[in-house]
C-alpha positions in Angstrom: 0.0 0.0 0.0 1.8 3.2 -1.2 1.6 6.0 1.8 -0.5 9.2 1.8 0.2 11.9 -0.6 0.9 15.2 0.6 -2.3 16.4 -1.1 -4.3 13.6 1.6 -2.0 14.1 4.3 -2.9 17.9 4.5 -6.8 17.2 3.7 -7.0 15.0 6.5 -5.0 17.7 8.8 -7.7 20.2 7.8 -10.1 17.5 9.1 -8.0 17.6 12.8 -6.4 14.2 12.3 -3.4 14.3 14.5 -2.3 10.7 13.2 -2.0 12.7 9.5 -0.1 15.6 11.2 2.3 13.5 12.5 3.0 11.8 9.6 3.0 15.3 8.0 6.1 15.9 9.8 7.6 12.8 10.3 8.2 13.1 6.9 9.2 16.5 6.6 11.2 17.3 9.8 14.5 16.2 8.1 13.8 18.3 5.3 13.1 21.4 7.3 16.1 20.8 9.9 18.8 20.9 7.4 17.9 24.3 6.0 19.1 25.8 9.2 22.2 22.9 10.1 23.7 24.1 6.5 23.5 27.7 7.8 25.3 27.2 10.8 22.8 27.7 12.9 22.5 25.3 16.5 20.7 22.6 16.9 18.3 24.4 19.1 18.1 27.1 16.5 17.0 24.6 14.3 14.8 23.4 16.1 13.1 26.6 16.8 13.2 26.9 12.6 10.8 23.7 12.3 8.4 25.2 15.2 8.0 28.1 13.1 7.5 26.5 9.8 5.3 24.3 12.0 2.8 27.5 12.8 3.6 28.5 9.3 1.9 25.3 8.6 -1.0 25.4 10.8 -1.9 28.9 9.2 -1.4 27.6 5.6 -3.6 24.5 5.9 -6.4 26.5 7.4 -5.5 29.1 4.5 -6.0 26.4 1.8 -3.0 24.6 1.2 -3.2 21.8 -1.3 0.1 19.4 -1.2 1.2 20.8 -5.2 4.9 21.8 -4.7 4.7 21.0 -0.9 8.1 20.5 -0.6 9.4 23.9 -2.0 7.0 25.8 -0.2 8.6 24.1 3.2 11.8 24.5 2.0 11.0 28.5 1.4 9.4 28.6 4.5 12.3 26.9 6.3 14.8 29.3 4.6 12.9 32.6 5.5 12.6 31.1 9.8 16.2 30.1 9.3 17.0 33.9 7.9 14.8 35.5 10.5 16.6 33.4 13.3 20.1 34.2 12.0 19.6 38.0 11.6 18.5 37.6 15.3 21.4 35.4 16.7 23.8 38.0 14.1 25.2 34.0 13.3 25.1 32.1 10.0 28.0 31.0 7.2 27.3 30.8 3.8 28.6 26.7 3.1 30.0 26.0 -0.2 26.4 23.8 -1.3 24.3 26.8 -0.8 23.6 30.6 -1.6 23.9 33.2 0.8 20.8 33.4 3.3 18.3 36.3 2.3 15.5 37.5 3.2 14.5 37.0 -0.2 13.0 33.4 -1.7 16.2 30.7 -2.1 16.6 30.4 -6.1 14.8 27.8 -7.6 17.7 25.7 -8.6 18.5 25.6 -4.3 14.7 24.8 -3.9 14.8 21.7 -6.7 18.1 20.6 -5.1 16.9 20.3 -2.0 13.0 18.6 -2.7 15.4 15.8 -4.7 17.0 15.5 -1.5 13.4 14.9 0.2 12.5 12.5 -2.8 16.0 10.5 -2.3 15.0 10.7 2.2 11.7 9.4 1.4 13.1 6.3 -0.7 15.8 5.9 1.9 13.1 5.3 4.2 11.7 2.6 2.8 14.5 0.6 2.4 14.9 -1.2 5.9 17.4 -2.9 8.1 21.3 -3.0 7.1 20.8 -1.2 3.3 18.4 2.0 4.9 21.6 2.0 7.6 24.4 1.7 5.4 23.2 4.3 3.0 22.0 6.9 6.1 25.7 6.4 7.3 27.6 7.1 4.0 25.2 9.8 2.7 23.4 11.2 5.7 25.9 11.2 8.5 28.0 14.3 8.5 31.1 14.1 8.4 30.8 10.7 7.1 32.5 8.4 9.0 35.4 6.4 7.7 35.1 2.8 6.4 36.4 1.2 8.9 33.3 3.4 11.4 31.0 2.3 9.0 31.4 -1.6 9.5 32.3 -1.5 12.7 28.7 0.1 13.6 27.2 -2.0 11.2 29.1 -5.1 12.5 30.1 -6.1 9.2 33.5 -6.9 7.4 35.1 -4.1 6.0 36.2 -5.6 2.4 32.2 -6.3 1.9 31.0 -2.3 2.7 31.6 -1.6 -1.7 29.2 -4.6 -3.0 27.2 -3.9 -0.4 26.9 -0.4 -0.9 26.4 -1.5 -4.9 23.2 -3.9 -3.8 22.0 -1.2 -1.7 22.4 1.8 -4.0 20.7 -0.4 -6.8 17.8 -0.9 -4.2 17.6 2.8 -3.5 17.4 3.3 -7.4 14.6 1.4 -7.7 12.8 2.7 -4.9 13.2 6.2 -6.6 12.1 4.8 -10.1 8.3 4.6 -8.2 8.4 7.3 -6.3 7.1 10.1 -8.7 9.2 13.0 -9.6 8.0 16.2 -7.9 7.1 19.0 -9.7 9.1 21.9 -11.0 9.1 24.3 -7.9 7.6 27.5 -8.6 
């Protein structure tokens, strides 16, 4: 059974389902929290950045939203909180991955960058046990951890981390070949 879009996950919010809300952010909390990591921010900065974009939420659901370009509009959203919190704290860096922090919207090419990300999270997520693990730890874990980290944590033989990785990343593949390509964000 293929999960709720974000089209039914915010319909049923509008109907006060709190199971759908949670699932709302389960989903999207990852997304949201690395606008504001990447900027330097702290992890209780951050975390303030999500409870805004959370009441940002709120306000937009009651307002209407409908799930198209979902993704852009939180990562827009996350982006002006994360702005508003630097200029506040006077703290944020500019890394290498990402254009300086504006009030103004992030370019497009930083928004469809970043819903891919989501997209390649989402299929992540449904690939479970050692594979999901493996892949978190060499893509999402920052810094990555060395080889040797990698299959000690995993408790696995270090010569068999590259054909496992292969099978995995070929399972990851596939997982985004049926998830559907998001839109163009606007």
């Amino acid at each position: 059974m293929a999960p709720p879009t974000d089209t039914e996950l915010l319909a049923r919010c509008r109907e006060k389902d709190e199971g759908a809300w949670k699932a709302l952010i389960e989903r999207y909390a990852a997304l949201v929290l690395s606008i504001p990591r990447r900027y330097g921010l702290s992890e209780d900065r951050a975390e303030d950045v999500l409870g805004e974009v959370c009441v940002a939420l709120v306000k937009s659901i009651a307002a209407g939203q409908d799930g198209s370009e979902f993704a852009g509009w939180l990562i827009r959203a996350s982006t002006r909180a994360t702005w508003e919190a630097a200029r506040k704290d006077r703290v944020a860096m500019t890394p290498d991955d990402m254009p300086p922090l504006t009030s103004a919207a992030p370019p497009d090419e930083m928004v469809a960058a970043l819903v891919e990300e989501q997209r390649v999270r989402e299929a992540l997520h449904d690939i479970p046990g050692r594979c999901g693990k493996l892949l978190t730890l060499l893509y999402f874990t920052a810094p990555a951890p060395a080889d040797d980290e990698v299959a000690r944590r995993l408790k696995m033989p270090r010569g068999s981390l590259g054909p496992t990785r292969t099978r995995c990343l070929e399972k990851l593949r596939e997982r985004l070949e049926r998830i559907q390509a998001p839109s163009e964000p606007s």
